[in-house]
C-alpha positions in Angstrom: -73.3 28.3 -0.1 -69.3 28.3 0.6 -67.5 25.3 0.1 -66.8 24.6 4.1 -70.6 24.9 5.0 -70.9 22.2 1.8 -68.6 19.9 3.2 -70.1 20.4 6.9 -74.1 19.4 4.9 -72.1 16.3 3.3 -70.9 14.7 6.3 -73.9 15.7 8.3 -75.9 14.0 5.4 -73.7 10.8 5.4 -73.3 10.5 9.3 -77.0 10.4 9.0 -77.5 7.8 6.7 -75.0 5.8 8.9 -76.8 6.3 12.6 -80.2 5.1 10.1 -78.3 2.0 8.9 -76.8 0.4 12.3 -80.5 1.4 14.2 -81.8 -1.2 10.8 -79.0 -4.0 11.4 -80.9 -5.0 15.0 -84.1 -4.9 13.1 -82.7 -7.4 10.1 -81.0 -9.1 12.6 -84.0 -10.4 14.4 -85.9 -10.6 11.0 -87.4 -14.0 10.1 -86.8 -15.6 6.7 -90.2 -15.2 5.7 -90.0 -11.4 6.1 -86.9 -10.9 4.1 -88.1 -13.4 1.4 -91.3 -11.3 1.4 -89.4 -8.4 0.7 -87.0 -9.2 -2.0 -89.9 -11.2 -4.1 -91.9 -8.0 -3.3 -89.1 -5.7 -4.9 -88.7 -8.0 -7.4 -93.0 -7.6 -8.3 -92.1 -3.5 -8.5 -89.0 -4.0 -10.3 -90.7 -5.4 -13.0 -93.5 -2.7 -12.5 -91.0 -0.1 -12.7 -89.6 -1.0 -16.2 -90.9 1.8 -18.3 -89.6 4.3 -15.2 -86.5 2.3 -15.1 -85.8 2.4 -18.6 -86.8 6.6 -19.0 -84.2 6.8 -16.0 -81.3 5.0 -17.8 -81.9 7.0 -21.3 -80.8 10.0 -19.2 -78.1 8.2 -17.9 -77.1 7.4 -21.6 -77.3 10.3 -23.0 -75.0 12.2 -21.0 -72.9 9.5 -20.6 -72.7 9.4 -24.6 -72.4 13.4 -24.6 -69.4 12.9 -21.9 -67.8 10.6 -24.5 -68.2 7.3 -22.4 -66.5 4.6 -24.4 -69.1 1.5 -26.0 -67.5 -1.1 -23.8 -68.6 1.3 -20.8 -71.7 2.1 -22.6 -73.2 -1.7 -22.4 -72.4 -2.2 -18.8 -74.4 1.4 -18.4 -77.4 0.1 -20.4 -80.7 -1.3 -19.5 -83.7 -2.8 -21.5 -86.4 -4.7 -21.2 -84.0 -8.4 -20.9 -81.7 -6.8 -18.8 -84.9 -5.3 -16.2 -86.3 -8.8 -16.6 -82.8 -10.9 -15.3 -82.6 -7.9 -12.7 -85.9 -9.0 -11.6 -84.9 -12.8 -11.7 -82.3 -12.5 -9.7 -83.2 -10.7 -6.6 -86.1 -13.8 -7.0 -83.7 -16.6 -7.1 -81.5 -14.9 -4.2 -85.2 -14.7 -2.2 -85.7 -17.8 -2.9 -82.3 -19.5 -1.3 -81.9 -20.7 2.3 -81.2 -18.2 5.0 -77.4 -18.5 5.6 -77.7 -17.2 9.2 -78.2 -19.8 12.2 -76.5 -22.1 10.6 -74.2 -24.5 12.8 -70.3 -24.8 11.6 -69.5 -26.7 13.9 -70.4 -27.9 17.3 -68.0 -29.7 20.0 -68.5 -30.5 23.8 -65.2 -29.5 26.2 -64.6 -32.0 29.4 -65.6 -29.9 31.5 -68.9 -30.1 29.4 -69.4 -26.9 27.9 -70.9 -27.2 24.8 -69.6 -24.7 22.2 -71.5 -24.0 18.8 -70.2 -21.6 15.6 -72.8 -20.6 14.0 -73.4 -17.8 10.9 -74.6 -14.7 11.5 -75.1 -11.5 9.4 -71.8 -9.1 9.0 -74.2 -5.9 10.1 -73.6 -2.5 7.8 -72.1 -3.2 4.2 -70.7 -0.4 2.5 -70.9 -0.8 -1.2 -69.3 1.4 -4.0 -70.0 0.5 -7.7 -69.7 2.2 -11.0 -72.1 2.1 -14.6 -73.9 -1.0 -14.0 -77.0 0.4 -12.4 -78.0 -3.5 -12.1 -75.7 -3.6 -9.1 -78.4 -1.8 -7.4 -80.8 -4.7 -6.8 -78.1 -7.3 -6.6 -75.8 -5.7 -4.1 -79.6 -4.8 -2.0 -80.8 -8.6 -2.5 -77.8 -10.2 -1.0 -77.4 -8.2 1.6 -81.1 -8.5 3.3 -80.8 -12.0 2.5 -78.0 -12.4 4.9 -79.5 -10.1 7.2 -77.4 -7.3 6.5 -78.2 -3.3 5.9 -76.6 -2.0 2.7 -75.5 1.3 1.7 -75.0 1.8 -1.9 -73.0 4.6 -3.4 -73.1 3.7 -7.4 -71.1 6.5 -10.1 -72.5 9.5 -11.2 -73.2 8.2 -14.6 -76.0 5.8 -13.2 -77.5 7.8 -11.0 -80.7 8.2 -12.4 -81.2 4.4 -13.2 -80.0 3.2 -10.0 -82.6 5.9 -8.2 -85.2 4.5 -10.1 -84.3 0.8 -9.0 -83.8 1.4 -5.6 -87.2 3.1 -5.4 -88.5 -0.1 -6.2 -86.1 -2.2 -3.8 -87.6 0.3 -1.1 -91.3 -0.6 -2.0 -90.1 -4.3 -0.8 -89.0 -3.3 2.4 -91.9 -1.6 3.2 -94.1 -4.6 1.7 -92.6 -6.6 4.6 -92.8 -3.9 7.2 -88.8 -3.9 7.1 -86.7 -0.3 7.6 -86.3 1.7 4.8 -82.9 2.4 6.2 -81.8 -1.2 5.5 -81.7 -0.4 1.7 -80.1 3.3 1.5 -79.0 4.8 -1.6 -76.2 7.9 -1.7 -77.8 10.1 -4.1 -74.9 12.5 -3.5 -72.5 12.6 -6.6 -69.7 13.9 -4.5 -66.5 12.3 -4.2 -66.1 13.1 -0.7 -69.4 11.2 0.0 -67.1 7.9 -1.0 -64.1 9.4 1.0 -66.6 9.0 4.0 -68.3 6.0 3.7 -64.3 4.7 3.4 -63.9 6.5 7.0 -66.8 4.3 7.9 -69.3 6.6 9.1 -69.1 7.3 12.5 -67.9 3.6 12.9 -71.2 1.9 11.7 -69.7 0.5 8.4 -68.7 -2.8 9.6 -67.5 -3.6 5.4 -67.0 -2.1 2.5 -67.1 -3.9 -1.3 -66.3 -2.0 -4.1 -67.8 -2.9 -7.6 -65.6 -1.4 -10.9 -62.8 -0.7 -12.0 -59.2 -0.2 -11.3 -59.4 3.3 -10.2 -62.1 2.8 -7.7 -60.9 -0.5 -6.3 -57.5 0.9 -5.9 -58.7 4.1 -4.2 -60.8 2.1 -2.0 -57.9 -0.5 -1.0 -56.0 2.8 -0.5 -57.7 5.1 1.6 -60.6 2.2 4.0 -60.4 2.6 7.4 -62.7 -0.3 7.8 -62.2 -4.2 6.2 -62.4 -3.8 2.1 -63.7 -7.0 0.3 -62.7 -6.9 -3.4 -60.9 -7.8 -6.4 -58.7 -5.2 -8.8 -59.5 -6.3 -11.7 -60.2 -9.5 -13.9 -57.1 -10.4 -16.0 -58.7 -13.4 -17.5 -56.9 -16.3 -19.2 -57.7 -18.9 -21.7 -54.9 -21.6 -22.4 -54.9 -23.9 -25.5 -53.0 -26.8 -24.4 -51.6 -29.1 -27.0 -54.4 -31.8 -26.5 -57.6 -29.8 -27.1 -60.1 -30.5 -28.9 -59.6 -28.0 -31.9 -63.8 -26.9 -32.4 -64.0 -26.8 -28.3 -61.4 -24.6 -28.6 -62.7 -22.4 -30.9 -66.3 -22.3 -29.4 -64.9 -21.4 -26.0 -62.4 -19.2 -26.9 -64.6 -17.1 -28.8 -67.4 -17.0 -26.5 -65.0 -16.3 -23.2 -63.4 -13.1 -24.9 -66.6 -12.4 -27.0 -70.0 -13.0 -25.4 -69.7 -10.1 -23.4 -66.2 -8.0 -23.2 -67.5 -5.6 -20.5 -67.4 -7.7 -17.5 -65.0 -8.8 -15.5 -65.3 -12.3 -16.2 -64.2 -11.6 -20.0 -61.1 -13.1 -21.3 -58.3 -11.1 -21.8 -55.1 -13.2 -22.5 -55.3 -16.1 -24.3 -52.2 -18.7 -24.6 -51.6 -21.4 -27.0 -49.8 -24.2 -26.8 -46.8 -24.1 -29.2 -47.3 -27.7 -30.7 -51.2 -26.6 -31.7 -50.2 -23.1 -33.2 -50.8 -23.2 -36.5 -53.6 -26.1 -36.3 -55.7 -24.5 -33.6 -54.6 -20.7 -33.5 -55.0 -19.6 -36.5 -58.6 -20.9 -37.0 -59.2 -19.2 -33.3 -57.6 -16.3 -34.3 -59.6 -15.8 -37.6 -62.3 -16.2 -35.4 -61.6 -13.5 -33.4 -61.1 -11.3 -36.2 -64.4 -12.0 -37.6 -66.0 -11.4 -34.7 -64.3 -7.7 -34.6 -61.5 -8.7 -32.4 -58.2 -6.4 -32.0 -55.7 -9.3 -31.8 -52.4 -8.0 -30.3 -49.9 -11.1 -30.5 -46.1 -11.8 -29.9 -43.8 -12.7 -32.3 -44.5 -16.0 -32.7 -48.1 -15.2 -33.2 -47.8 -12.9 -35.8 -46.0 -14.8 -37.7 -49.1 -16.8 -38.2 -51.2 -14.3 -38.4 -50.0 -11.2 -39.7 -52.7 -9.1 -39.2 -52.1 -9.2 -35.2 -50.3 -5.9 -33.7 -47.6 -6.2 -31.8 -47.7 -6.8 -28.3 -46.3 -5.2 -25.7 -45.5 -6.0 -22.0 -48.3 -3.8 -20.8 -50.9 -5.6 -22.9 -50.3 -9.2 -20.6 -51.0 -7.6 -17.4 -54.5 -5.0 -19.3 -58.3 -5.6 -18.4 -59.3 -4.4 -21.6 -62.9 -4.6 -21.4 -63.3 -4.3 -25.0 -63.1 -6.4 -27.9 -59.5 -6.3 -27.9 -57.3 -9.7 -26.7 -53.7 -10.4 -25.8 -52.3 -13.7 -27.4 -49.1 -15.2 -26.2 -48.0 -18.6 -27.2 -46.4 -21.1 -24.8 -44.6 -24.0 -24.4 -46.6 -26.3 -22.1 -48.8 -26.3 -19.3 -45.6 -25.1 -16.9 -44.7 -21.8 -18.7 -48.8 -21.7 -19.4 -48.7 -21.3 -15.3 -46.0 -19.4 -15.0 -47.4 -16.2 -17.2 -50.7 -16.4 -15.6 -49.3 -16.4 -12.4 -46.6 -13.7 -13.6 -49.3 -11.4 -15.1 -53.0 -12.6 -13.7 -55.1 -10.9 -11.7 -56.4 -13.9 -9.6 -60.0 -14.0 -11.2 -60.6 -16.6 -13.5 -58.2 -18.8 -15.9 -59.7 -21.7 -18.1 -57.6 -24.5 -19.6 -59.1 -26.3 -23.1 -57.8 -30.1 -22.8 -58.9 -33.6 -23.6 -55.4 -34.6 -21.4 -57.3 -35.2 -17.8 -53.3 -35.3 -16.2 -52.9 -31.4 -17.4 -56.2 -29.9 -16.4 -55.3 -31.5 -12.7 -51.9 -29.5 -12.9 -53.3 -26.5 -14.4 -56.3 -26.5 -11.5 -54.0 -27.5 -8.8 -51.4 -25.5 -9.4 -52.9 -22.1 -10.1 -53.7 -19.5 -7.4 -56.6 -17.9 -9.0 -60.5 -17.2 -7.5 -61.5 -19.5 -10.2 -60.4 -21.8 -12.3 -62.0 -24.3 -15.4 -61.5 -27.1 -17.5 -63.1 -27.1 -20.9 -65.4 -24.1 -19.7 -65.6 -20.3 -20.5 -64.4 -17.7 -18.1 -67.9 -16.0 -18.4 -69.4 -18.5 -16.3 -67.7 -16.3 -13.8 -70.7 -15.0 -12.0 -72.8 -15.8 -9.1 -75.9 -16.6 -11.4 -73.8 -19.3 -13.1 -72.8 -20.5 -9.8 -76.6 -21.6 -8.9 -76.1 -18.1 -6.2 -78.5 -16.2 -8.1 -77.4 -12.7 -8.3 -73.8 -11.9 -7.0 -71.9 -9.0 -5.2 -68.6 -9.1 -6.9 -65.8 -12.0 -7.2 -63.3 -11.7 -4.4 -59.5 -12.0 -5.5 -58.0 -12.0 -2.0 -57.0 -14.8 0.3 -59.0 -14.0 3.5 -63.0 -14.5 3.9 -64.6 -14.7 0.5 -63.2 -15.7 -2.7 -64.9 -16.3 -6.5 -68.2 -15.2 -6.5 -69.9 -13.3 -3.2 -73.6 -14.0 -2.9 -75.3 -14.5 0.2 -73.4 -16.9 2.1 -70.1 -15.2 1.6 -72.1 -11.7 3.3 -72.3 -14.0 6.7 -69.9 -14.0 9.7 -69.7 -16.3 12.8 -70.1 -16.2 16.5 -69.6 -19.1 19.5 -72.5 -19.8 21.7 -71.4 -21.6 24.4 -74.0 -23.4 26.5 -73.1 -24.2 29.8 -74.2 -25.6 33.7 -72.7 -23.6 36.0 -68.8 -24.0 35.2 -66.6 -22.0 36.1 -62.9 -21.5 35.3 -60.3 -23.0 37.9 
C-alpha cells in the first residue's frame, strides 16, 4: 500500500472514531448517575478480572521497551503488577464512587425584570487525551471522563500499547455492563504519529479538548501544533526548601521521601534549596541521605564544599525534570531568594517549604505562583488520589480553567439557564 492511500486509511480511521465519539457525548449527556457509576464499578470488577491478561500484555510492552533501551526511570512508569492492577482498580472505584459534578448550581440570581438566571455544570463533551508509558492512564483518564459525562479518546505511546489494549478492553466491558456506547471509551490503536497530528486538528471539529499526559516532548508538541483548547502542564520542576527553622529529622524524612519515593512522576522533587544558616546542620545529614539512598547529588559551590562528593551544577540542571534519582541542590539565603529561584527556574507544579516558623510558610505559600504548594508535606502528595479525587487526569500548570490536580470536577463546564414569564427585551 503507497504511502498517500496510508495516510487517506489514517484519517478516514480517525474521522471515524470522531463522528462515533460526538454521536456518544448526547448519550452520556443524558446518562443518569446510576448508569455511569454502574459502569466504572463494573470496569473496575473486569479490571481486576483481567490481571493475568493485563499483566501478559505489559511483559510485551517491557520487553521491547527494554530491547529499545528505554531507560529504568521510564521503565517503572511502563510497569505493571499485581499492586499496581489492584490501585488501577481502586481508583476508577473511588472516582465511581464520587458525586456527579454535572447539574450542579454555581450560582443563582433573580434580575428586576424577574428573570431568574442559574450557572450550572455540565460535561465539556469530546476529550482528547494523549499520554505516554504509564498504561495506568488508561483507566484513569476513561474513569474521569464518564464520570463528568464526557466521551474520551485515548491515544497512549507506542511502548504501552499492548497494556493499555488490554485495559481498555476491560473499561469497554463497563460500558456495555451499563448499556452505555462503546464509542464513549475509544482507544487509538494506531501507533502513527500522524494519528496525534489529527486528534490535535480536532477531528472533524468534534474534539471539544485535548490533555496531554508525559513528557516535555509531547506536551510541547501538543501546545505547539492544537487547533482546539490544550489543558496541560510541561513538566514538574519540583522544589523542596529547607528554611532555617525546620525541624532537622522532618527535614530529612520529607526530603528523602519527596525526591525518593518515586522519581518517575511528575510530582517528584527535583531541586532542593537550603537555607544557608542550616547548611551544614541539616544538609549534610539530608544529603548523606540522599546518597545512601542512590542519589546523584549535583550541588553549587557552596554545597560542595560540604559535601564533596556532589558534582557540579550547572545552570541547566535548576530548570531539569530529571525523573531519575538524580537532584539539584542549591543553597539560599532566606525565604526571599528561596522564591525568587523557584519562581526563576519552576515549572509551576508543586514546591514544599520545611518550617516550624508559621510567618515563613505564609510567605512562601502566598507568594509563590505554583499549581501547588505545601508546608511540612512532600511534593508526592501531588496527585489526585492524595487529593481525596480518586484517580486523576494530569496536574494543570496554566492559569485558565483547571489547575493542580484534574479529576472529575475539573472535566466539567458551565451553561445559564435562564427561567423566565414572558419578558421580553425593551
Amino acid at each position: 500500500m503507497n504511502i498517500r492511500a496510508t495516510a487517506t486509511d489514517l484519517t478516514a480511521e480517525m474521522l471515524a472514531i470522531g463522528v462515533r465519539a460526538r454521536d456518544a457525548a448526547r448519550a452520556l449527556r443524558e446518562a443518569g448517575d446510576a448508569t455511569k457509576t454502574r459502569a466504572l464499578t463494573e470496569a473496575a470488577r473486569a479490571i481486576r478480572a483481567a490481571r493475568d491478561v493485563i499483566l501478559a500484555a505489559n511483559a510485551k510492552d517491557l520487553e521491547a521497551a527494554k530491547a529499545s533501551g528505554m531507560t529504568a526511570a521510564l521503565m517503572d512508569r511502563l510497569a505493571l503488577n499485581d499492586a499496581r492492577i489492584e490501585a488501577m482498580a481502586k481508583g476508577v472505584e473511588d472516582v465511581a464512587g464520587q458525586a456527579d459534578p454535572n447539574g450542579r448550581e454555581l450560582a443563582r440570581w433573580t434580575r428586576p425584570n424577574g428573570l431568574d438566571i442559574a450557572r450550572v455544570a455540565t460535561p465539556i463533551g469530546v476529550i482528547g487525551i494523549i499520554y505516554e508509558s504509564r498504561p495506568n492512564v488508561t483507566a484513569d483518564a476513561g474513569a474521569i471522563a464518564l464520570k463528568a459525562g464526557n466521551v474520551a479518546i485515548l491515544r497512549g505511546g507506542s511502548d504501552s500499547v499492548h497494556s493499555a489494549t488490554a485495559i481498555h478492553a476491560a473499561m469497554v466491558q463497563g460500558l456495555k455492563a451499563a448499556e452505555l456506547p462503546e464509542a464513549a471509551i475509544q482507544y487509538v490503536k494506531n501507533t502513527d504519529r500522524a494519528a496525534v497530528g489529527l486528534m490535535l486538528e480536532g477531528l472533524g471539529g468534534n474534539v471539544d479538548l485535548i490533555i496531554p499526559r508525559g513528557g516535555k516532548g509531547l506536551t510541547g508538541r501538543v501546545m505547539r501544533e492544537a487547533r482546539v483548547p490544550v489543558l496541560a502542564h510541561l513538566e514538574g520542576i519540583c522544589h523542596v526548601y529547607v528554611h532555617d527553622k525546620a525541624g532537622l529529622e522532618m527535614a530529612r524524612k520529607v526530603v528523602m521521601n519527596a525526591k525518593m519515593r518515586r522519581t518517575s512522576i511528575c510530582g517528584a522533587a527535583e531541586t532542593l534549596l537550603l537555607d544557608a544558616k542550616i547548611l551544614k546542620s541539616h544538609g549534610l545529614p539530608i544529603l548523606e541521605d540522599l546518597a545512601r539512598a542512590g542519589c546523584e547529588i549535583r550541588g553549587d559551590e557552596a554545597v560542595r564544599a560540604i559535601f564533596p562528593a556532589a558534582k557540579a551544577a550547572t545552570d541547566e540542571d535548576w530548570k531539569t525534570e530529571y525523573l531519575d534519582a538524580i537532584i539539584a541542590v542549591k543553597m539560599v539565603a532566606g525565604v526571599e531568594e528561596a522564591i525568587q529561584h523557584i519562581e526563576t527556574h519552576g515549572s509551576h507544579h508543586t514546591d514544599s517549604i520545611i518550617t516550624e516558623d508559621a510567618a515563613a510558610a505564609e510567605i512562601f505559600l502566598n507568594a509563590l505562583d505554583s499549581a501547588i504548594v505545601l508546608w511540612n508535606a512532600s511534593t508526592q502528595f501531588a496527585d489526585g488520589g492524595e487529593f481525596g479525587m480518586g484517580a486523576e487526569i494530569g496536574i494543570g500548570t496554566g492559569k485558565l480553567h483547571a489547575r493542580g490536580p484534574v479529576g472529575v470536577e475539573q472535566l466539567t463546564t458551565f451553561k445559564y439557564v435562564v427561567r423566565g414569564t414572558g419578558q421580553i427585551r425593551p
